[in-house]
N, C-alpha and C positions, 0 to 999 in steps of 0.2 A: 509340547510347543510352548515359547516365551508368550508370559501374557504381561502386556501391559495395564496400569491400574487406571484408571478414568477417574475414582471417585466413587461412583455408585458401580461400580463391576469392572470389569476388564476383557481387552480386546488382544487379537493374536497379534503377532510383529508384524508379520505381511500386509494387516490390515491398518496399521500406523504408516505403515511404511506407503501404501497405494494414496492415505490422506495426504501425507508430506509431501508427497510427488505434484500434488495439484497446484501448490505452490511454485514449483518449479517452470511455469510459463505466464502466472500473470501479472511479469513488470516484461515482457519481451517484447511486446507491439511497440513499432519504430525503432526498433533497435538496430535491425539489418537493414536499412532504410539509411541512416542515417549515417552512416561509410559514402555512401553511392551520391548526396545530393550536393556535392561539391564537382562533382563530373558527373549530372544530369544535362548538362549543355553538351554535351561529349556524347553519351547515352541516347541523349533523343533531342537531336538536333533542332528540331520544331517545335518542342515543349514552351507551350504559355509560364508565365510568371503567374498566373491563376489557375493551373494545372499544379503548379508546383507546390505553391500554398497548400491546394486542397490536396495532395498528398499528405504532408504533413498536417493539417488540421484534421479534416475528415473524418479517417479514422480514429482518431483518438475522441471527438467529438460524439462519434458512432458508441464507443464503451459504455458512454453515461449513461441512453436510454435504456443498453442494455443489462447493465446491471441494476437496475429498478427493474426490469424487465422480469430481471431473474432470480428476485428476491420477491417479486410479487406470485411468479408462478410457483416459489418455494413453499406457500401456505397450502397449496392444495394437491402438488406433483410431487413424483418420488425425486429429491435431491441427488440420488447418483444416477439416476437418468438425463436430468440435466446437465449435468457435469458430463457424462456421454455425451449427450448432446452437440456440447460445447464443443468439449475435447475435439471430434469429430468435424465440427465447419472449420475449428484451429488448422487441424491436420488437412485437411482438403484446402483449405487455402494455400497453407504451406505448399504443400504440391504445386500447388497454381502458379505459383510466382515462377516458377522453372519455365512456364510458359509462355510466362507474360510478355510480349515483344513490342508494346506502346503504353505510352506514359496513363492511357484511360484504362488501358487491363491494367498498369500495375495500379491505379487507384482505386479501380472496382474487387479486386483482390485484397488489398488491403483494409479496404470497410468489411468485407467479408469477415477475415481478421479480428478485425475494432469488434463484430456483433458475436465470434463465438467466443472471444475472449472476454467479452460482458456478462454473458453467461456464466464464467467458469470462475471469475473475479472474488463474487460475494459467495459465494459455496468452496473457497477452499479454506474462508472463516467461518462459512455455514455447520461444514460438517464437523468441523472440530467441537465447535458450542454445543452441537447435539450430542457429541460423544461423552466430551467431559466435562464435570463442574469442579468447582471453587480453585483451589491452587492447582489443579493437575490440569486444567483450562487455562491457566493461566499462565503456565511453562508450555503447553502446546501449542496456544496464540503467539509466545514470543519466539516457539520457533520457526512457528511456519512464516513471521517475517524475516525471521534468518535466513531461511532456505530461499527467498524469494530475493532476497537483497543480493544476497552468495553466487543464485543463478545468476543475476543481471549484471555481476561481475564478473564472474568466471563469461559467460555469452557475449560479454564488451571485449573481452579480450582476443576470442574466437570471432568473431567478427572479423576484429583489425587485422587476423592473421589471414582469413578466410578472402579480403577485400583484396589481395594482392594480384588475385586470379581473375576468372572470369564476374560479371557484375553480379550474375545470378547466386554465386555459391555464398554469399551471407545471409541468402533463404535457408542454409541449412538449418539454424537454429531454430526455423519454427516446423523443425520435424521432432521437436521435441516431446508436442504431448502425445506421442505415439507411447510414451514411457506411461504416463497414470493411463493412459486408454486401456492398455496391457494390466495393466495392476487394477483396476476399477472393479475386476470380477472378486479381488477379496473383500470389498465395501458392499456388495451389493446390496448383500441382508441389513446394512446398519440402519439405514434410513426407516425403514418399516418396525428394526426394534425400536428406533429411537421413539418413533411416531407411536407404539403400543406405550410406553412410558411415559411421554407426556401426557396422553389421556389420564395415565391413572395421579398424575401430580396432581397437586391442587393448588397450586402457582400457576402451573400454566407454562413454567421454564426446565424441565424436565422435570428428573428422578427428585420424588420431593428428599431437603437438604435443607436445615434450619436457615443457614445462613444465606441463602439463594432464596427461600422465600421471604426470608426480610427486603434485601436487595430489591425481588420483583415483584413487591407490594407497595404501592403507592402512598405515600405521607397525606395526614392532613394537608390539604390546602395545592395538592397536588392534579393540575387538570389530565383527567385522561381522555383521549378522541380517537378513536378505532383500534382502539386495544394500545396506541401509544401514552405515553406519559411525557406530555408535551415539553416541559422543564427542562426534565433530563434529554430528551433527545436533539433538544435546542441547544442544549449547554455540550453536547461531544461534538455537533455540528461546528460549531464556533470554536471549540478548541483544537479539530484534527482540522479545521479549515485554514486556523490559523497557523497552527506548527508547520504542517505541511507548505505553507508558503512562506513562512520565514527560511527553512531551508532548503527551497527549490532552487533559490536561485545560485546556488554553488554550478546546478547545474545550466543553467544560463547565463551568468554572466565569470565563471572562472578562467576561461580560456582568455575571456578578454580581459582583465584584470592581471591576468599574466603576461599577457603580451606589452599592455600598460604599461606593466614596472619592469620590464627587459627583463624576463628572468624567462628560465628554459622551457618551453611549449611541451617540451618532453615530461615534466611533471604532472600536467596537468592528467592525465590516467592515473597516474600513483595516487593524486589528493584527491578526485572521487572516488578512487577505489577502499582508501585510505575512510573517508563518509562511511560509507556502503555497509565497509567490514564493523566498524562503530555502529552504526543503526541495529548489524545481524547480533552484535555479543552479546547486550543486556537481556534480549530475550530467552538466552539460557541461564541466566542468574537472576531475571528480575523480580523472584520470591523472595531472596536473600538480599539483593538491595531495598525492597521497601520492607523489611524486617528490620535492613539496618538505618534508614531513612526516616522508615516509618511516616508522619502524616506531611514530613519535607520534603517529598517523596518528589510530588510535581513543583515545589519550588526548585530544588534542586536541579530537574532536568528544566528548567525554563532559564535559570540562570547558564546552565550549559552551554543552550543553546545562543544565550546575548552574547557568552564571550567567546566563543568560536565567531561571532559576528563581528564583532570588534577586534577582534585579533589578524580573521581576514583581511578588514577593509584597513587595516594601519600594516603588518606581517609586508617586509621589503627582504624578509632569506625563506629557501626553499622548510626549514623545520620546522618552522611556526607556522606556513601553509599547511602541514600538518600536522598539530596539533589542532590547529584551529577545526578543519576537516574532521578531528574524531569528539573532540568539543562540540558540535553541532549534531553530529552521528549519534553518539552519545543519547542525547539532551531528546533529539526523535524517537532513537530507539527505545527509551523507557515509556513515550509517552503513545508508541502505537500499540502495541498487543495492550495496554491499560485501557484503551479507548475502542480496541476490539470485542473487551470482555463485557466492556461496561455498553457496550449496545445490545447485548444478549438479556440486561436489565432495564430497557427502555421498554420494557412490552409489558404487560396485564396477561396478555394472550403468547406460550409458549409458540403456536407454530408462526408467530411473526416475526419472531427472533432474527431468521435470515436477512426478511424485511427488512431488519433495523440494521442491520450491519450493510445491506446493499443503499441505505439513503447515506450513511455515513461514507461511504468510499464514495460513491458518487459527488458529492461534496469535497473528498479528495480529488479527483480528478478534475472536478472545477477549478480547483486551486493550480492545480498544476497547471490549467489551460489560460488565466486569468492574470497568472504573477507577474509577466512581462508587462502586460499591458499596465498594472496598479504603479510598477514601478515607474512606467514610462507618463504615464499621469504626473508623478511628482516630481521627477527630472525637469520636466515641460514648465511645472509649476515654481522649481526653484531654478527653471534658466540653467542646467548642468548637462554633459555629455560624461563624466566622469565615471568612470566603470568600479571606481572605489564606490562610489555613493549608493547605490543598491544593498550595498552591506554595512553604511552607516544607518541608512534610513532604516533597514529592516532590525538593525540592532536597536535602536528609538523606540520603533515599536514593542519588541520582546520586554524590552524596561516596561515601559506601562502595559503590557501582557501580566508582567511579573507582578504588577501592583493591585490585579486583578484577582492572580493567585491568591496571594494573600487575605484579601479581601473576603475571596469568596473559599478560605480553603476549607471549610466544611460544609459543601455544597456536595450534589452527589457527583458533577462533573472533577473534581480536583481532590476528593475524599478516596483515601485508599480502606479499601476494606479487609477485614480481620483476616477474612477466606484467603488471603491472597501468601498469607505465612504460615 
């Protein structure tokens, strides 16, 4: 049988292949949702304007507690049971929405949704960090954002096609995790070898590895508070808080930005997919770009991501909408699986690893839920209605982002380490 190499051993294909799969449903929530709320007055006649909201917030608001949730029960439960778990209220949800026949089921189905998709979130970076260390963790982190970016593209498209029919059939998509539920019987054992391994490390971040226990040993002058290293977990906080909202809003305000400058509505699927596919590629090369980058590694993708900002908000032909689109893609995609691996070194204590990766996506998710509002803060503040200004203002920012980089680029949030080539 293929065995793949982890770094400290290796695992069967079936059993990479059951990990990868968990990726495959957690950017899905709202997705099938989000067809239907243009003829939700059509749907359900009597639906409140506050009904309609808390569809669309709710759930997604639901994710956050639960992936704290599920990075806290990850210190002392077995991680592919929770991912069971998950998988599990995912899949019975999905069921449900076939049933749903008033706008309160389909919102109580869909927090259902938000809570086993919280669950499943921080454990399809969980199990990879337990499986592998140094550069073979760090080509498995960039692909499982591939696989998850790839779904949400290929699922956007099956959507629009699925929407043509009855309301209910863009629930198909979240019969998805019936796929890793199915495959989950090859991981079973991993979690209990992982968990016999890191006992025997003396890091505390698994199979002990010189350069992982450098990594997850705290520096002079370095505060630690429940096995975290407060520095470091503050500094990936603020940086996957901040990326993640510099290029969020492609996905809120591009429709309108396009309608703005008269140019064809029919693009706008091509230039987020166009993102998407950019965010998914770095993560199967991003060994070889910061070998070739090396410590420019995060200037690099922060300048990316300013001029895919700039080029948006000024970009009046459909080609420079995308280029600008994988400029941006680009610039995120190198700086997420870097900011996945480097949470698995915010810890003292090996089995809080998960921990640390479920406060960082939580944090993602904030961003996500927040960027409308920050931008409409400053709109308000400079008197503009302008659907360009979202993408000059967030460009503003990334510049002095980027004067941070620099600043700080031997810090451990923006320092690339040796392991990673």
């Amino acid at each position: 049988m293929i065995k793949i190499s982890t770094g400290k051993g290796s695992i069967t294909l079936p059993a990479l292949l059951a990990i990868w799969s968990v990726s495959l449903v957690v950017n899905l929530p709202g997705l099938a949702v989000s067809p239907m709320l243009g003829n939700l007055d059509k749907i359900f006649p009597k639906a409140s304007d506050l009904e309609i909201q808390m569809l669309t917030v709710l759930p997604n608001l639901l994710i956050i507690p639960f992936v704290l949730f599920s990075g806290k029960l990850s210190e002392s439960r077995d991680k592919v049971r929770i991912v069971v778990v998950g998988l599990s209220i995912y899949l019975i949800a999905g069921i449900l929405y076939f049933f749903a026949d008033s706008m309160v089921a389909l919102i109580a189905v869909s927090c259902l949704l938000g809570c086993g998709c919280g669950l499943v979130i921080p454990l399809a970076a969980g199990l990879i960090a337990d499986t592998f260390v140094g550069k073979y963790r760090m080509q498995q982190l960039g692909i499982k954002s591939g696989i998850s970016n790839v779904a949400l593209v290929l699922a956007t498209f099956v959507v629009g096609w699925l929407n043509r029919g009855n309301w209910h059939m863009p629930f198909l998509v979240y019969l998805i995790p019936a796929i890793p539920l199915v495959l989950m019987v090859f991981v079973r054992k991993l979690n209990s070898q992982a968990a016999t391994k890191m006992n025997q490390a003396p890091s505390g971040v698994g199979q002990p590895h010189p350069k992982v226990v450098e990594w997850a040993t705290p520096t002079p002058g370095e505060k630690v508070t429940g096995g975290f290293i407060l520095s470091r977990i503050a500094g990936l906080i603020g940086l996957y808080a901040f990326t993640t909202y510099a290029v969020t809003i492609i996905s809120y305000y591009l429709p309108f930005l396009i309608q703005e400058d008269h140019l064809s509505s029919d693009i706008t699927g091509t230039v987020t997919a166009l993102f998407y596919l950019a965010v998914f590629l770095p993560g199967f090369c991003l060994p070889y770009l910061i070998k070739v980058f090396g410590q420019r590694t995060s200037l690099i993708a922060t300048a990316s991501i300013a001029g895919g900002l700039l080029l948006m908000a000024l970009a009046r032909e459909h080609w420079l909408l995308y280029v600008a689109a994988v400029l941006m893609g680009f610039g995120y995609g190198v700086f997420q699986p870097v900011i996945y691996d480097k949470a698995t070194y915010t810890v003292t204590d090996g089995r809080k690893s998960t921990l640390a990766l479920a406060v960082v996506l939580a944090v993602n998710y904030i961003a996500i839920t927040v960027t409308p509002f920050i931008v409409d803060v400053f709109r308000h503040m400079f008197g503009t209605s302008s659907n360009h200004f979202p993408f000059i203002l967030n460009f503003i920012f990334t510049l002095l982002f980027g004067i941070i980089v620099v600043a700080k680029r031997n810090s451990f949030t923006f320092r690339m380490s040796d392991e990673y080539v």
